[in-house]
C-alpha positions in Angstrom: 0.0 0.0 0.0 1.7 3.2 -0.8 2.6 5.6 1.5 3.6 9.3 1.8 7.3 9.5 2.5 8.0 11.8 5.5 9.3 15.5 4.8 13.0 15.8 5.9 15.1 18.9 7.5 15.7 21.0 4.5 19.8 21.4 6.1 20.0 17.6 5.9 19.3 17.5 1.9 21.4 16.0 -0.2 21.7 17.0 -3.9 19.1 15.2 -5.9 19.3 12.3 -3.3 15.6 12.8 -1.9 12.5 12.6 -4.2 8.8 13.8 -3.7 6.1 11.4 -3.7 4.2 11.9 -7.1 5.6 12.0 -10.7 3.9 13.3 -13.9 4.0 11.0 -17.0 2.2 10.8 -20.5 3.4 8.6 -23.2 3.1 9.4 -27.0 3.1 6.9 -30.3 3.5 8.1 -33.5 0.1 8.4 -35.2 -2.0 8.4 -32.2 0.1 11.0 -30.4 0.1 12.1 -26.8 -1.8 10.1 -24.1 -3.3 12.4 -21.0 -1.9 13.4 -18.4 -1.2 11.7 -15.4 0.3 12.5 -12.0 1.3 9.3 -10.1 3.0 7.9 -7.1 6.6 8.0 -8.1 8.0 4.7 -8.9 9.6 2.2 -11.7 8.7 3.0 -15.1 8.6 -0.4 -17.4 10.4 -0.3 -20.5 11.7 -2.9 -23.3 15.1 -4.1 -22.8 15.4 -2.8 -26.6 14.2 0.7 -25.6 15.9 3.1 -28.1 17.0 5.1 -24.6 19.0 2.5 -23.7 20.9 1.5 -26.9 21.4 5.1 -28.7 20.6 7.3 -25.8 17.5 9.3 -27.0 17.1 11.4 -24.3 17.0 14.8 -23.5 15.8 16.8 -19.4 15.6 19.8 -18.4 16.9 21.2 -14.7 14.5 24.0 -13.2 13.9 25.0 -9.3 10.7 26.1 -7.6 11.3 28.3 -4.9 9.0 29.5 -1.5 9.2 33.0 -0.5 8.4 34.2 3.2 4.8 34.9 1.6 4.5 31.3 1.3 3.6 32.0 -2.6 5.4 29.3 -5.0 7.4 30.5 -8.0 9.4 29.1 -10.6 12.1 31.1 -12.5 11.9 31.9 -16.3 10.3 28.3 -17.0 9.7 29.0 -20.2 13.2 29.5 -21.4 13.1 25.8 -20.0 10.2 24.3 -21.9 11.8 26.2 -25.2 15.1 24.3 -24.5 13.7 20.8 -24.0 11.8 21.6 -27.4 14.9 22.8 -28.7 16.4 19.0 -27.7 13.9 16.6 -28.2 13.8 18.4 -32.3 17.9 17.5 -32.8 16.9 13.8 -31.2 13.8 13.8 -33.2 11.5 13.0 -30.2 7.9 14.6 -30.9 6.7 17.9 -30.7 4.8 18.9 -27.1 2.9 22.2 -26.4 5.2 24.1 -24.2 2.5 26.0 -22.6 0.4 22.8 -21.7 3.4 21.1 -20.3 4.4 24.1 -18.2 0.7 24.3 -16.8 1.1 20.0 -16.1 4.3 20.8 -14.4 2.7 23.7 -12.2 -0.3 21.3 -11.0 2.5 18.7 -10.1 4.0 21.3 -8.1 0.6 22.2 -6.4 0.2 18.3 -5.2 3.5 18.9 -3.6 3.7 22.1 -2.4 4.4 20.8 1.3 7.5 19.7 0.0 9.2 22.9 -1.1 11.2 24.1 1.6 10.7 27.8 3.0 14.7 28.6 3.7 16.6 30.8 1.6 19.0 28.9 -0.5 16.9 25.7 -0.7 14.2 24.5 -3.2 12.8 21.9 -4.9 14.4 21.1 -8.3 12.2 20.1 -11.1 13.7 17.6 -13.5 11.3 17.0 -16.9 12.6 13.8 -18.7 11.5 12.8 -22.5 13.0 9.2 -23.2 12.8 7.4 -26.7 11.1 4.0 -25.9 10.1 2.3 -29.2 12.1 -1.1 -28.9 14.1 -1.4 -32.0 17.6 -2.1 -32.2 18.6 0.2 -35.2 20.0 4.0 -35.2 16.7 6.3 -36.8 14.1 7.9 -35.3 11.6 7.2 -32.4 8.3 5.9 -33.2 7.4 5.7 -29.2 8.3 8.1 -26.6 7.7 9.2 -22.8 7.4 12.4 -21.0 7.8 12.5 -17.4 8.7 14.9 -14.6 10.0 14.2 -11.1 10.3 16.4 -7.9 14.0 16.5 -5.5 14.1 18.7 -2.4 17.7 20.8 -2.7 20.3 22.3 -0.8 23.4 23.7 -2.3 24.5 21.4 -5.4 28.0 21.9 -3.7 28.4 20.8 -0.4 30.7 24.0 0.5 28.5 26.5 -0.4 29.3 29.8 -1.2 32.5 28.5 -0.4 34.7 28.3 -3.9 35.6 25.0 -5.5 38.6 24.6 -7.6 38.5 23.1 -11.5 40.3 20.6 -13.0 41.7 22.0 -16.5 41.0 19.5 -18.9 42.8 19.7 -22.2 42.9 16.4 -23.4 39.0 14.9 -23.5 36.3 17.3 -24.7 32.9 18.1 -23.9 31.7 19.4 -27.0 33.1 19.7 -30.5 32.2 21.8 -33.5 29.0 20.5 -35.4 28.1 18.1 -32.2 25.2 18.8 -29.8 27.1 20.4 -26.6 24.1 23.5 -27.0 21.6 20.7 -26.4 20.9 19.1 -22.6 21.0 15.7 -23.8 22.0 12.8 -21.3 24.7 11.6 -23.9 26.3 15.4 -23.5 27.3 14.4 -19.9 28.1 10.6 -19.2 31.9 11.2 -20.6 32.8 14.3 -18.2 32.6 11.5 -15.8 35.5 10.4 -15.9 37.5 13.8 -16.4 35.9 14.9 -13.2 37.0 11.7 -11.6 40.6 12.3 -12.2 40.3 16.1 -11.4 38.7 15.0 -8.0 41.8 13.2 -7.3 43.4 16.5 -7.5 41.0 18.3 -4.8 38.5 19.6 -7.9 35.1 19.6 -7.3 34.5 20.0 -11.3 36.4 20.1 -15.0 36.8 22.8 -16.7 37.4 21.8 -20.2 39.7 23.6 -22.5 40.1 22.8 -26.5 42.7 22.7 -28.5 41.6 24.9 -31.6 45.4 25.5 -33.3 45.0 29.1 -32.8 46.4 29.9 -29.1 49.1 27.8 -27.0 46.2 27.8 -24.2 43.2 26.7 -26.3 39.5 27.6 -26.3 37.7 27.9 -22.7 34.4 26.1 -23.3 31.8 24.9 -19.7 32.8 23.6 -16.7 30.7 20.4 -16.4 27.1 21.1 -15.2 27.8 24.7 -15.2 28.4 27.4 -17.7 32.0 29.7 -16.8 32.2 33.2 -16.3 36.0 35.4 -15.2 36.1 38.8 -14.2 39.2 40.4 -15.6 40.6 43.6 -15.0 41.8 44.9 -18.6 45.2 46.2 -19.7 46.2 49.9 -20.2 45.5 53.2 -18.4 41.7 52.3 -18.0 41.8 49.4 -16.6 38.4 48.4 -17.4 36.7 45.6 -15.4 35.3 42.8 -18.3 33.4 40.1 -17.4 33.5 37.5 -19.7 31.9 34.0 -20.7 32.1 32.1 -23.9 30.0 32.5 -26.4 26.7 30.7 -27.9 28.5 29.1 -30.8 27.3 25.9 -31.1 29.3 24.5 -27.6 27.8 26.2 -24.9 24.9 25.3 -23.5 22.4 27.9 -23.7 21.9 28.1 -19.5 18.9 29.9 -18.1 21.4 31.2 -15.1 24.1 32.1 -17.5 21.6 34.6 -19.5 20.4 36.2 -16.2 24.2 36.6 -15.2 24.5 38.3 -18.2 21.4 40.6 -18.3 22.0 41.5 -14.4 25.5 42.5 -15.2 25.0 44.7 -18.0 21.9 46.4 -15.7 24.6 47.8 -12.7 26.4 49.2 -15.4 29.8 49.7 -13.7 31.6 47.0 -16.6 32.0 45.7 -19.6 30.2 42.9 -20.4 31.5 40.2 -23.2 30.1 37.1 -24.6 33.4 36.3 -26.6 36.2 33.0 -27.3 38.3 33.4 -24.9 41.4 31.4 -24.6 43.1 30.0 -21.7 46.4 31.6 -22.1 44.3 35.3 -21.7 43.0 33.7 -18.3 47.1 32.8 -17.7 48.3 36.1 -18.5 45.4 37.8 -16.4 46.6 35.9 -13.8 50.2 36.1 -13.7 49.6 40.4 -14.1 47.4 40.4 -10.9 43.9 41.4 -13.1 42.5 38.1 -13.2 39.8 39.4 -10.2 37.3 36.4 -10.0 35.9 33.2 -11.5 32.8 31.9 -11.2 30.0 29.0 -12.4 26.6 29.4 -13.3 23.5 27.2 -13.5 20.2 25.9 -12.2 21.9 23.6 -9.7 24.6 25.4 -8.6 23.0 28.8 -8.8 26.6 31.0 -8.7 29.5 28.9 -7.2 32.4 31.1 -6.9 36.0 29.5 -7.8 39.4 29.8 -6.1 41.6 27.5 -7.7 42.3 26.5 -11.7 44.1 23.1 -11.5 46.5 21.4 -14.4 48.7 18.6 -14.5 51.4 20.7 -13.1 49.9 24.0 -12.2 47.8 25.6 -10.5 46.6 29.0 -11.1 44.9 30.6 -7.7 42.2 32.8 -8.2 41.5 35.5 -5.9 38.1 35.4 -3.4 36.7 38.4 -0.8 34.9 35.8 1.6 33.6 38.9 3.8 32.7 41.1 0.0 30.6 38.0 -0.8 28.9 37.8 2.5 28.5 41.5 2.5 26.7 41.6 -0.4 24.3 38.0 0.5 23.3 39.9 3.7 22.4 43.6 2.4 18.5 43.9 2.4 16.7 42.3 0.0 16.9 44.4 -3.5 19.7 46.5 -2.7 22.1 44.1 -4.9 19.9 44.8 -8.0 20.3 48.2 -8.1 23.1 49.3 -10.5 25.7 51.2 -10.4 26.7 50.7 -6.6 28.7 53.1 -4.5 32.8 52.8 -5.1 33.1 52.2 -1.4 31.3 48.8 -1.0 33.5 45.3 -1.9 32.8 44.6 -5.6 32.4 40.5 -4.8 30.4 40.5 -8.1 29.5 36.9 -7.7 28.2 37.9 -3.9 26.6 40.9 -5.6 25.0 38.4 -8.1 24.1 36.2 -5.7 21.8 38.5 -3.8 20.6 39.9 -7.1 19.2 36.5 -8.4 18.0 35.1 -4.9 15.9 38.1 -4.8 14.0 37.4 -7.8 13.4 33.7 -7.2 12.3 34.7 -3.4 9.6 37.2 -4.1 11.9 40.1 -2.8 11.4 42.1 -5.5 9.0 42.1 -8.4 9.9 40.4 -11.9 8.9 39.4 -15.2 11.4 36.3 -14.6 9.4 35.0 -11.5 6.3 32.9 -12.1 3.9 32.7 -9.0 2.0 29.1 -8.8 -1.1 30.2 -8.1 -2.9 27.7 -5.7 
């Protein structure tokens, strides 16, 4: 007989280790289309040892959060720049077409059944992890005739178990992520099975992540592409008599994935107005120099799980480049009233910490602090 699982302390959460009770799941077949609808008790979902999923790995998710404010009102955070990338994903797999605004509203009434699951602290949520799997059992490479859509529910913490406290990357330089022509702007499961084993060998090193880096033929450094779940972002301080602050990320050219948290980054950034703002190649001998001249000022990752994770270290084979981090700037900035961090242009004598100031800026939005087009209430 089923039974509700009990609600744990949200400081005892474990990334994506705890699940909600119910799922949502609908199954589609060429020619007859989608099924309805359903919400479920989570459990085992039955499929054909000759799923296509399992053999060619047609399969693409999405990673979104809902988030509690002290009003107690729900909200999610621009969901539909996640149902737009899971169309985006299931096209290049050639799963089926689904109606972004009808999957958005299932995904809301999931969220309602389990609203006594999202926790009410700042910093925590519930993740939200939509799935579309080939299933049609055929052992040949073409494309799906049978597919299914399904959404499950984890209470979070930090992704990181230090926190705001930075993690140090493991520069990879042989193994890549993504290549030219390949699908590394897509969130497919077969984009992230082989950073598993650079990671593994970074971890040995005291790296919580990798941070790949491709040879290209055009630098001695090569090109600085994501840092494994997360998209990569350095705040350098430029050369010459200006000395103009840049904050700079890759750009969306086909092996970046387009991140939700990455965009905002961007968008807040430009809106304090005190730097220059670059989506640009950059290459890792640039990050070297920066270093080496004392303007290389901070590094940081963005995404859905790990929301802005700060990083102190850049780790090679027989290197390490430190990066510098203001602890107390970052904390400064996470424990100024709510909405102060969004306004731009901020007086010269407060510590810059940008990825504290970010912080604060984007946990505003997704709290309720302040009022935005990017937060979604789920009304009850």
């Amino acid at each position: 007989m089923w039974q509700a699982k009990p609600r744990l302390d949200a400081t005892t959460l474990k990334f994506g280790a705890v699940y909600t009770d119910h799922m949502l799941q609908v199954s589609w077949k060429d020619g007859l289309g989608w099924t309805a609808p359903s919400i479920d008790p989570l459990g085992p979902i039955s499929l054909h040892p000759c799923a296509q999923v399992l053999h060619y790995a047609v399969e693409c998710f999405e990673g979104m959060k809902v988030y509690k404010g002290k009003d107690g009102q729900l909200r999610l955070f621009r969901p539909e720049m996640n149902m737009d990338r899971l169309a985006r994903s299931a096209a290049r797999l050639t799963l089926p077409k689904f109606d972004k605004v009808e999957l958005l509203e299932c995904i809301k009434e999931l969220v309602r059944v389990e609203r006594d699951w999202v926790p009410d602290a700042e910093g925590f949520s519930v993740y939200i992890r939509p799935t579309m799997i080939g299933t049609h059992p055929f052992l040949g490479v073409g494309p799906t005739r049978e597919a299914m859509l399904y959404v499950i529910l984890s209470p979070v913490g930090p992704y990181f178990p230090s926190g705001l406290k930075p993690i140090k990357l493991y520069v990879e330089t042989e193994n890549v992520r993504a290549f030219s022509g390949g699908v590394g702007n897509y969130k497919i499961g077969g984009n992230y099975a082989p950073t598993i084993l650079p990671q593994l060998r970074g971890s040995h090193l005291g790296c919580s992540q990798v941070l790949f880096v491709m040879q290209d033929g055009k630098s001695k450094g090569g090109l600085v592409g994501e840092s494994g779940s997360m998209n990569i972002f350095f705040l350098i301080r430029q050369e010459g008599e200006s000395g103009e602050l840049e904050l700079v990320t890759p750009p969306l050219d086909g092996l970046i994935l387009p991140g939700v948290t990455r965009d905002t980054v961007l968008k807040l950034a430009r809106g304090f107005g005190d730097m220059k703002v670059s989506e640009r190649p950059l290459h890792f001998d640039e990050v070297e120099r920066a270093s080496e001249s004392g303007r290389l000022l901070e590094v940081f990752g963005t995404g859905t799980a790990c929301m802005i994770q700060p990083v102190v270290g850049l780790v090679m084979k027989d290197s390490e480049i430190t990066v510098p981090f203001d602890g107390d700037a970052a904390k400064h900035w996470l424990a100024k009233a709510p909405g102060t961090a969004a306004l731009p242009n901020s007086s010269s004598d407060e510590p810059l910490s940008l990825c504290g100031r970010l912080s604060r800026a984007l946990l505003d939005v997704q709290y309720g602090h302040v009022d935005s087009e990017w937060s979604v209430v789920i009304e009850p």
